[in-house]
SEVO-641177 format. One record per residue (C-alpha): x, y negated, z negated. Coordinates in steps of 0.5 Angstrom, whole numbers, plus 500, padded with zeros to 3 digits. Example, Ala and Ser with C-alpha at 12.3 -4.5 7.8 and 13.67 -1.06 7.14 Angstrom:
2
525509484 527502486 
***
This chain:
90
480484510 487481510 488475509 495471510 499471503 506471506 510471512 511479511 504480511 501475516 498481520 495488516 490493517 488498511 484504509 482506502 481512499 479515492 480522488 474521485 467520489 460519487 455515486 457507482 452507479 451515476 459516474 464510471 471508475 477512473 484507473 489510477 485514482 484511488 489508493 491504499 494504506 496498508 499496514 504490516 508488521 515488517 515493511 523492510 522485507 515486504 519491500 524486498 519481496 515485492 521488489 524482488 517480484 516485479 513490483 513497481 517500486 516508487 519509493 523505499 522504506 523510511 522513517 517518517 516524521 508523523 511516526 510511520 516507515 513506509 514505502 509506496 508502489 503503484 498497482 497496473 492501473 496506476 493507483 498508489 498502494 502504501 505500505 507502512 508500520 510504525 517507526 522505531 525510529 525515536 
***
């Protein structure tokens, strides 16, 4: 679920994903091995206001073979955020 923190992320999808899977309940957590995709409608100034604010930045936004341009950061606990939207490069 997305909710509308900003004019840059007002519409967003997103697909979780983690290096580690077992049950909750039997295997504890790892930091820094899970990630996220997310996807925005306007990566360019997304990218601008959470650089602007601080964010660990590992990459900037560009246009990608398999048709996305994204960039990535890494959230305190060291996992990987992606954010995206479809290229419009051709």
């Amino acid at each position: 679920m997305c909710s509308r923190a900003s004019p840059t992320t007002a519409t967003c999808s997103a697909f979780a994903w983690s290096s580690r899977t077992a049950s909750p309940s039997s295997t504890p957590a790892w930091s820094g091995h899970g990630g996220i995709n997310i996807f925005v409608t306007e990566v360019d100034a997304l990218y601008q206001e959470l650089k602007s604010r601080g964010a660990r930045t590992l990459n900037e936004p560009r246009d990608y073979p398999y048709g996305m341009r994204d960039f990535n950061v890494q959230d305190l606990d060291g996992n990987d955020l992606c954010f995206g939207m479809e290229s419009t490069a051709r």
